[in-house]
Each structure stands twice: as structure tokens, then as C-alpha cells.
C-alpha positions in Angstrom: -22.4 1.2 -2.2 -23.1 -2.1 -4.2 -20.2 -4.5 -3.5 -18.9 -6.7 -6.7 -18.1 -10.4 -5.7 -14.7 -11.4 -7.7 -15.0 -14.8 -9.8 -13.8 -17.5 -7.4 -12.1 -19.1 -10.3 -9.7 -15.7 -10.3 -8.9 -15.2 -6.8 -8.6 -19.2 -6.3 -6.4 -19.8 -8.5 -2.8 -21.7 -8.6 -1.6 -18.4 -9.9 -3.4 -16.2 -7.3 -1.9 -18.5 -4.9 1.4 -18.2 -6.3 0.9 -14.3 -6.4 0.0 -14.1 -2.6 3.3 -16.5 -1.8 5.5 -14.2 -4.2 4.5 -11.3 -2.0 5.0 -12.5 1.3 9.1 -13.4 0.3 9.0 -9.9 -1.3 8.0 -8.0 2.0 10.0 -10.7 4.3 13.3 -10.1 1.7 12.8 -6.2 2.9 12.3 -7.1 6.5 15.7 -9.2 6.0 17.2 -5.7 5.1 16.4 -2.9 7.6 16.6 -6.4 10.5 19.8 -6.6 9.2 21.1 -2.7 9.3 19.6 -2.7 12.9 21.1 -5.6 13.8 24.6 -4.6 12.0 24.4 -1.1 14.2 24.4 -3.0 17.6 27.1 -5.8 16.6 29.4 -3.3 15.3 28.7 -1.0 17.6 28.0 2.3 15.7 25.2 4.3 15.2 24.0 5.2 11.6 21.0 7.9 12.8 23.2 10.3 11.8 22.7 8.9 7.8 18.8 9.8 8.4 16.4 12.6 7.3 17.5 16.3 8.0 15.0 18.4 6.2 16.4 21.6 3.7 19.7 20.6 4.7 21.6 19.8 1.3 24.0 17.2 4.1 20.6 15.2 4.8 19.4 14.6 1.0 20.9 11.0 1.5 17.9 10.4 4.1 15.5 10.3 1.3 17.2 6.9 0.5 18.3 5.8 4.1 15.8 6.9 6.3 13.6 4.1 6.1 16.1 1.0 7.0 17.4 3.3 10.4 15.4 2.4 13.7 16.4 3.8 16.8 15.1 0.8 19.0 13.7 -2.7 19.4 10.4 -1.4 19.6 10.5 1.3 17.1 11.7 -1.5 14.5 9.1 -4.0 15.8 6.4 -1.0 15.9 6.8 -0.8 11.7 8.0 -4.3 10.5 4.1 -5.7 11.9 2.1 -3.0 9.9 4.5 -2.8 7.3 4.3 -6.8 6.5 0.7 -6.8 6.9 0.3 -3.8 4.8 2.8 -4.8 2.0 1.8 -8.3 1.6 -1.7 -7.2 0.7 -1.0 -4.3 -1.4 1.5 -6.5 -3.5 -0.9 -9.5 -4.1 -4.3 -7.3 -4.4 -2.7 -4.7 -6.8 0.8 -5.9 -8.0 0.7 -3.5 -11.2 0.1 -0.5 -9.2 2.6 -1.9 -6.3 5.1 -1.5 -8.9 4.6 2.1 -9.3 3.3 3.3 -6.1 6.1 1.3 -4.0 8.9 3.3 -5.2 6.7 6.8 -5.1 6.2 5.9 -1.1 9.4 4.8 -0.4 11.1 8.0 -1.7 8.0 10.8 -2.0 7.3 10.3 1.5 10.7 11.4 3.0 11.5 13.3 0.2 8.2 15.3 0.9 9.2 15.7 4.6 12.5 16.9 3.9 10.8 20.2 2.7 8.4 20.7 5.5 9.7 18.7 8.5 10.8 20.2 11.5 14.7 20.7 11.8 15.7 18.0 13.7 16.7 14.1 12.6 14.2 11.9 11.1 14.5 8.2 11.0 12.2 5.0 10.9 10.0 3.2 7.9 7.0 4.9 9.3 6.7 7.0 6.4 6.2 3.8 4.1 3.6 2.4 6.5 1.6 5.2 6.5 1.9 5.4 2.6 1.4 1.4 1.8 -1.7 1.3 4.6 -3.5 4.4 3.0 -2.7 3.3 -0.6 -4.7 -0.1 0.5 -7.5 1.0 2.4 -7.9 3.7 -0.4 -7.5 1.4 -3.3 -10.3 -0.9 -2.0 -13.4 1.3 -1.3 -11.9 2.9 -5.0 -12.7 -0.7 -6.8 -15.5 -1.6 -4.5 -14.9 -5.9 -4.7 -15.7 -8.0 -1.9 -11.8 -9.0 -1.2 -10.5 -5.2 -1.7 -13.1 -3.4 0.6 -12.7 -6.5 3.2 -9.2 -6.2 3.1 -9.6 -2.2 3.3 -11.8 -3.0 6.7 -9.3 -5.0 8.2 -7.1 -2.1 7.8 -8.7 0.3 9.1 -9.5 -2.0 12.3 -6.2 -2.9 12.9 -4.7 0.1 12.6 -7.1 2.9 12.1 -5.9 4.6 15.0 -3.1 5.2 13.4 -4.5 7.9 12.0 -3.4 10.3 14.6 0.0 9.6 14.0 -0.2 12.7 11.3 -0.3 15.1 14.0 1.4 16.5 16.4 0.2 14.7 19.4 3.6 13.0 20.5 6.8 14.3 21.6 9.5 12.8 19.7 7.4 10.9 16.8 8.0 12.0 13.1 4.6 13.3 12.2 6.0 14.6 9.4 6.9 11.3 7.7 4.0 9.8 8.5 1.7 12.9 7.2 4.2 12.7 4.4 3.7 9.1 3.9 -0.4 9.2 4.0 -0.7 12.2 1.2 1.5 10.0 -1.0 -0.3 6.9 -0.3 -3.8 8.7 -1.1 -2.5 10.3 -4.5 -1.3 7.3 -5.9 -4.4 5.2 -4.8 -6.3 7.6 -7.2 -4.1 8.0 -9.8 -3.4 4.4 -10.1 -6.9 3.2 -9.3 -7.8 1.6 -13.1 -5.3 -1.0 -12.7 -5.5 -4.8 -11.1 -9.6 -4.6 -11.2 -10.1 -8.5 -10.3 -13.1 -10.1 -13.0 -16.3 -10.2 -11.8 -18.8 -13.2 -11.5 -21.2 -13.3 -13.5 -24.4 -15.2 -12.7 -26.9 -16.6 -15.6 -29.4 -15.0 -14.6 -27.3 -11.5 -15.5 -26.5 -13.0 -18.9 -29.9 -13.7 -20.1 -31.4 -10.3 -18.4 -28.8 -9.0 -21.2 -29.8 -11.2 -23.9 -33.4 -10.2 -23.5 -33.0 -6.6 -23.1 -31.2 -6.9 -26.9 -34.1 -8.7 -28.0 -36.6 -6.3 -26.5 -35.1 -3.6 -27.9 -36.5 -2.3 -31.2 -33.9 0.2 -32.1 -31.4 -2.4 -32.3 -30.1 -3.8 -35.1 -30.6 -7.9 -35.7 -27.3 -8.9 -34.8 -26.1 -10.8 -31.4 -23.4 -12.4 -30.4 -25.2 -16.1 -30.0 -24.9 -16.5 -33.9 -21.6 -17.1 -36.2 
């Protein structure tokens, strides 16, 4: 696989800069919210599982919506706000235009999804949206095939490829489901989204006369090119 290098005046950019700041506050503002229901639960004292994901049941549709700002511990929250930073920041400043469609796909496809094959039981967590966001990046960058997308789709995959066996059911008390869920949704709109935020490529001049002589060479071509007024 031949590995395009993105022009360093793109990706070094004020704007690129700006881009990769814009998504950090973006990802830390939703933090800010499912921190705060968490943190609203245990001051108040009440316990909102019950607004979560329970699949085919017409009572449950609201955990489509919900289901990923409920937590049921410390370490469950912690567990999906690392990844799901990580995972969001890059997805939002390598491919904003498809972040825009593929967020709000993840976010609800992914529950919605397990709510029509999960088991019968009570589904909560951002898990689902993890899975989705880290398979729609590592997907997305061996699709466009750049230096920065396929390094960031390694670092990915080394951090939390072993993730991967969160999609079964290997653990007694984990939401496969939404995490299966999460990962077909994340795949699909990788592909279907996979023309969009292609970074410009560096050109070396050495490329550009190759071209110029190949027109030159080539007697089937009309006299015309693109050095002349």
C-alpha cells in the first residue's frame, strides 16, 4: 500500500491548528455533559439507569437518546470518557465534514440498532459511541491511505485494538450488544463517507516535470499545455 504524505503547508496551518483546538472543546463540552449527569445522580441522590436502553420495549425507546450520558460507576465513566476523547478529537479534526454526518448516525444508530437485537435486560454507557467513533477512524484512515490518517489509524488500533473483543460475548454484565452495535455503524459510515476531508497532497518537482514531459512525449496529444496563456 503506497502511503501519500499530506502538504505540510495544509496540515501546519493556523487553520489546521485552530481545527484541532476547535475539536478538543467539542469533545471536552460532551465530557462536561454525561460528567455532569453522573455527577447530578450521586448529589441528588437518584438513579437515572432506569431512563437507559431496554430493547423491543416501546417504554425503553427514550434510551436511544439517553443511553449514552448514564454510567453506572466511576470506572465505567472513566473506562469511555479516555477512548472516547481520544477517539473524538481525532475523528473531528481529521474528517470534520464526515464527523458531521457520521456523529449523529453513531450516537443514535448504535443504540437504536441494539434496541432491536439486544438481549432483554437494561443497557446503559457511551460504549456504543466509542466503538462507533474508534472504528469510523481507524477505518477512515487505511480508506484515504495519507501519512497522518493511517498513523493515526495505527495508534488506534494500538491503544485500543483489543477492544475488539468487546463485540462478543466474553463478559458477564458488558453490553456487547452496543458495542457490536456501535462498530457495524462506525464501519458503514467510514465507507459511505470516505470521499470527503481527503487532505492535498505534496507534490514534489520532480512529479511535475515527469508530467510535463510525458505530455510532450506524447504524440497523440494535441499542442496545448497549460505553461502557455
Amino acid at each position: 500500500m503506497q502511503l501519500q504524505v499530506p502538504d505540510p503547508d495544509y496540515t501546519g496551518s493556523p487553520r489546521a491548528a485552530r481545527s484541532f483546538l476547535l475539536a478538543i472543546k467539542l469533545i471536552f463540552g460532551l465530557l462536561v455533559i454525561i460528567w455532569s449527569v453522573f455527577l447530578f445522580e450521586r448529589v441528588m441522590a437518584i438513579d437515572l439507569s432506569r431512563f437507559g436502553l431496554r430493547p423491543r420495549d416501546s417504554m425503553g425507546l427514550l434510551g436511544i437518546l439517553t443511553v449514552p450520558l448514564l454510567h453506572g460507576n466511576l470506572n465505567h465513566l472513566v473506562s469511555n470518557s479516555v477512548p472516547l476523547f481520544v477517539g473524538g478529537v481525532a475523528m473531528l479534526f481529521l474528517y470534520p465534514v464526515a464527523a458531521l454526518r457520521a456523529l449523529p448516525a453513531i450516537y443514535i444508530g448504535s443504540s437504536a440498532l441494539a434496541w432491536c437485537f439486544a438481549r432483554s435486560s437494561l443497557h446503559i454507557g457511551a460504549s456504543g459511541v466509542v466503538y462507533g467513533i474508534l472504528t469510523f477512524v481507524f477505518v477512515s484512515g487505511l480508506l484515504r491511505r495519507d501519512v497522518r490518517s493511517v498513523g493515526v489509524s495505527l495508534m488506534i488500533w494500538f491503544f485500543y485494538g483489543s477492544m475488539i473483543w468487546g463485540v462478543l460475548p466474553v463478559k458477564h454484565g458488558m453490553s456487547w450488544e452496543l458495542h457490536l452495535s456501535g462498530a457495524l455503524i462506525g464501519i458503514v459510515m467510514a465507507l459511505v463517507l470516505g470521499k470527503y476531508d481527503r487532505p492535498p497532497i505534496k507534490r514534489y518537482d520532480w512529479e511535475d516535470e515527469e508530467i510535463i514531459e510525458s505530455e510532450e512525449d506524447d504524440p497523440d496529444r494535441p499542442w496545448h499545455s497549460n505553461r502557455w496563456p
